[in-house]
C-alpha positions as CSV (number, residue, x, y, z in Angstrom):
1,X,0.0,0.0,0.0
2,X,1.4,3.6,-0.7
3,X,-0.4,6.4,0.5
4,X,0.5,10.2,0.4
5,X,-1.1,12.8,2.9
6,X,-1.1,16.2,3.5
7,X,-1.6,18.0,7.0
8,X,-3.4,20.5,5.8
9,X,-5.1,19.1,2.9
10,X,-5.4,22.5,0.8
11,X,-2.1,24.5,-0.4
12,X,0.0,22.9,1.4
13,X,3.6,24.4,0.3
14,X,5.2,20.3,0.7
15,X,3.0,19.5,-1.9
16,X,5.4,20.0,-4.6
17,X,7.3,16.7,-3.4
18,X,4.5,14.0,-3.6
19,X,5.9,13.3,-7.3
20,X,9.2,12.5,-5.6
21,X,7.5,10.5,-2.7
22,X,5.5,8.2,-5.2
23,X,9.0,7.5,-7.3
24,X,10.9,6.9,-3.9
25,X,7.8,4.5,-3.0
26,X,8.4,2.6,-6.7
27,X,12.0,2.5,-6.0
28,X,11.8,0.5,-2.5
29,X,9.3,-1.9,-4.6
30,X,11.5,-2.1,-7.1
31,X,14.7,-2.9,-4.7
32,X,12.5,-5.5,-2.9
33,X,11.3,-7.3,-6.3
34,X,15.3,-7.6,-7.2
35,X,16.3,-9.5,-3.9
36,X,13.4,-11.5,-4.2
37,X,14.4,-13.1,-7.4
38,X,17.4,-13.5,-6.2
39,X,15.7,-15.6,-3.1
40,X,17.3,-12.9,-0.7
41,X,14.7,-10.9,0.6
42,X,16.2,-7.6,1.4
43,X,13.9,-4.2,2.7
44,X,16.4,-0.9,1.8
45,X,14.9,1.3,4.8
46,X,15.6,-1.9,7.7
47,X,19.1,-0.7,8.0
48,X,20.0,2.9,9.6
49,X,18.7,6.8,9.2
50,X,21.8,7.2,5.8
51,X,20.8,4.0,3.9
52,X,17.0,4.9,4.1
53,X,17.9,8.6,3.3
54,X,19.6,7.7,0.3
55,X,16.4,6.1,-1.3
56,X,14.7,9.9,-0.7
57,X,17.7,11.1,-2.5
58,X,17.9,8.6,-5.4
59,X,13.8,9.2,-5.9
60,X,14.7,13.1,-6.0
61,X,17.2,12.7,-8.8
62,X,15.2,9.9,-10.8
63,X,12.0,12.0,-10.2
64,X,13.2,14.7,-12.8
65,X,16.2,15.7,-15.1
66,X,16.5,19.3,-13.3
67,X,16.5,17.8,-9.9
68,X,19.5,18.0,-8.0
69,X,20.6,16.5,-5.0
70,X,23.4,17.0,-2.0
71,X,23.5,14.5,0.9
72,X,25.6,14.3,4.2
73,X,28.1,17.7,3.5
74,X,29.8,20.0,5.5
75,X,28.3,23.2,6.4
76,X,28.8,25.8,9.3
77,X,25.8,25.3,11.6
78,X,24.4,27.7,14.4
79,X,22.9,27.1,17.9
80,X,22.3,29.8,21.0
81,X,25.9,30.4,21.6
82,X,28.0,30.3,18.5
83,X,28.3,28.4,15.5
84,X,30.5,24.9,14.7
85,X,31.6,23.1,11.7
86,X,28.5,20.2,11.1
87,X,27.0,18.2,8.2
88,X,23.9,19.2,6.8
89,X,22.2,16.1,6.1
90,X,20.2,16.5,2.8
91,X,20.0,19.7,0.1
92,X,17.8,19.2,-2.8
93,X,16.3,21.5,-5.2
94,X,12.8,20.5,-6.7
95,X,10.8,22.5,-9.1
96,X,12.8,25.2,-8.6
97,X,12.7,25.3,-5.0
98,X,15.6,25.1,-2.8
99,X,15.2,22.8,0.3
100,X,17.7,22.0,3.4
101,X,16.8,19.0,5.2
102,X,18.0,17.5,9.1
103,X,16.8,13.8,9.1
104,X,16.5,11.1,12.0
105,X,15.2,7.6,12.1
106,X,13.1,5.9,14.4
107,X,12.3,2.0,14.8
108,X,9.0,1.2,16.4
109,X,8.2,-2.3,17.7
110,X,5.1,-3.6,16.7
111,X,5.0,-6.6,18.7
112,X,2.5,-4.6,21.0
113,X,-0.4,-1.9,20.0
114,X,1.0,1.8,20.2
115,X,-1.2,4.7,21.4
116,X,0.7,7.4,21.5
117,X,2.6,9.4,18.7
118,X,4.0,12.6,20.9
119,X,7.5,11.4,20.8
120,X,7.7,10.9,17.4
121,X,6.0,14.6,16.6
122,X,8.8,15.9,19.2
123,X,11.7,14.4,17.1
124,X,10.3,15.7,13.8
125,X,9.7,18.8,15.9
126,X,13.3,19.1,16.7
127,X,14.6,18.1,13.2
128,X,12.1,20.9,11.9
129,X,13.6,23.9,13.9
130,X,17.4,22.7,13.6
131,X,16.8,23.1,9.8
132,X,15.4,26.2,10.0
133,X,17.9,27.4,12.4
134,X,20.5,26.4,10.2
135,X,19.2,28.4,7.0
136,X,21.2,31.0,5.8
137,X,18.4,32.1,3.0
138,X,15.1,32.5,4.1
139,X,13.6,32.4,0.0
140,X,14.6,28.5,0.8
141,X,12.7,25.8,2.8
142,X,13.7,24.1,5.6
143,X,12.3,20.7,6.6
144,X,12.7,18.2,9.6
145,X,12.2,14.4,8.4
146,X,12.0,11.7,10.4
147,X,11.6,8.3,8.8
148,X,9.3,5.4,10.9
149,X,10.1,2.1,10.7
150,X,7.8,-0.2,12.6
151,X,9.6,-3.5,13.2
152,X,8.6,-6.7,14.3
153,X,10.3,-10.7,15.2
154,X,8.7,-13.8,13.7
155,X,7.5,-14.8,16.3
156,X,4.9,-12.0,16.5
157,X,4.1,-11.5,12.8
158,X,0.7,-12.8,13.4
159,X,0.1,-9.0,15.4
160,X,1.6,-7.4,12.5
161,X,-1.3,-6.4,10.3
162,X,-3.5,-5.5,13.2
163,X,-0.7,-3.1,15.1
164,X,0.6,-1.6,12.1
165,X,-3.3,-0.7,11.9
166,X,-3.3,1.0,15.3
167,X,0.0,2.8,14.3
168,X,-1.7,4.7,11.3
169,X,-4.6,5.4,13.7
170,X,-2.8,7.0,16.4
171,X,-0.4,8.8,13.9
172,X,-3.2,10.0,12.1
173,X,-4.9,11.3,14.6
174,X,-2.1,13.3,15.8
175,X,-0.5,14.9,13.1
176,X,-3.6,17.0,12.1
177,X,-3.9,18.6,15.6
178,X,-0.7,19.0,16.2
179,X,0.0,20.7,13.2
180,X,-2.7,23.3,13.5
181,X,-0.9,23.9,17.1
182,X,2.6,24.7,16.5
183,X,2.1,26.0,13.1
184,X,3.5,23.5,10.8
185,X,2.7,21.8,7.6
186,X,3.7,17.7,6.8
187,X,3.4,15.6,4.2
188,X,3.1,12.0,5.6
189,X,4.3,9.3,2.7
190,X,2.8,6.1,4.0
191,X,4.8,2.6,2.2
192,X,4.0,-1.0,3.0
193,X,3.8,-4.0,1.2
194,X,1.5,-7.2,2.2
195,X,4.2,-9.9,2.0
196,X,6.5,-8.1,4.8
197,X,3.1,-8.7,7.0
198,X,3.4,-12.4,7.1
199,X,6.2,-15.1,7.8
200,X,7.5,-15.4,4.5
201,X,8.3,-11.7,4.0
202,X,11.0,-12.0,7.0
203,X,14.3,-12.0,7.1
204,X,17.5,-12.2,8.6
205,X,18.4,-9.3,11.7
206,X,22.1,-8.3,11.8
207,X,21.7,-9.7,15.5
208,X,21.0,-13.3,13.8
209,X,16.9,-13.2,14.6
210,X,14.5,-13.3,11.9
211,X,12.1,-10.3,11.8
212,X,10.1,-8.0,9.2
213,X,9.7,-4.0,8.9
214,X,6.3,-4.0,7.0
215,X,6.1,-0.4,6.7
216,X,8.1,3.0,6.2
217,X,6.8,6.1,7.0
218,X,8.0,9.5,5.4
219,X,7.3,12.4,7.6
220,X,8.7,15.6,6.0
221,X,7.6,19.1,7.7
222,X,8.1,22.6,7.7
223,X,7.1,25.9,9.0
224,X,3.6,27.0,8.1
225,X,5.0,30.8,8.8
């Protein structure tokens, strides 16, 4: 399933990126159909925060011939005291406009429901404001992303389906509010893929256990201001 949403629905400035979302969403299928010829089941975001920003960054450039893309370069950054030598983690420019990006990951164990989405709105939150404290041009964007990747061993992946349910509940219910609160606008890019749901879509952990991550989700926001 691959889903795109917009908190709020109607001229929402992200909305420039779902084309890039959808090809980033055909890319991971397109990874996934590869390994499973080759009878090694691989899922490119169940690694770490760089491997699953690079598929963002490969959608970008594939999206479009005029797309151009920067990841993981050095940059002087800024916080209440002074200012250090850092790595911005993402620059991209998208029908001609200009966007600086801080990105994190977070896993999320679904081998119980999940009610509550405040910590994950407090890391996108704080991705969010280090962007835009970072930005030197105010005619560009800045964005916080924070990629989701609900988890889960074999041993539970008969809960899968119905907790990854709950998740887009309780996320969805969420964002919207939260949102209209602090002033901010997100697109939520929603990927996952039936056969990660049962036994046969999992694999092997780096920690030797068998598990499957089902789902990714893209949460990209910015200042409604």
């Amino acid at each position: 399933m691959h889903e795109i949403r917009l908190f709020p629905k109607r001229d929402n400035k992200l909305g420039f990126l779902c084309p890039c979302i959808e090809t980033m969403f055909a890319t991971i299928d397109a990874y996934i159909d590869y390994h499973c010829q080759t009878d090694q089941l691989d899922v490119p975001y169940g690694y770490n925060e760089r491997a699953t920003l690079s598929i963002l960054a490969g959608a970008i450039w594939r999206n479009h011939p005029s797309n151009l893309v920067l990841e993981e370069f050095s940059m002087e950054k800024s916080w209440s005291k002074a200012s250090y030598k850092g790595r911005q983690d993402i620059w991209f420019r998208v029908s001609k406009r200009e966007c600086f990006g801080e990105a994190k990951q977070q896993w999320i164990p679904l081998s119980k429901v999940r009610t509550e989405a405040e910590s994950y709105l407090a890391i996108l939150e704080s991705e969010t404001s280090l962007a835009k404290q970072n930005l030197r041009n105010p005619k560009k964007i800045a964005l916080g992303i924070l990629f989701l990747v609900p988890s889960i061993r074999i041993g539970k992946i008969e809960h899968a389906r119905k907790n990854l349910e709950q998740h887009y509940k309780v996320l969805e219910s969420a964002v919207g509010p939260w949102c209209e609160k602090q002033e901010y606008e997100v697109l939520w890019g929603k990927y996952s893929r039936d056969q990660l749901l049962e036994e046969k879509g999992c694999s092997e952990w780096s920690d030797g256990t068998f598990g499957s991550c089902p789902s990714l989700d893209t949460l990209i926001c910015t200042s409604a201001k």
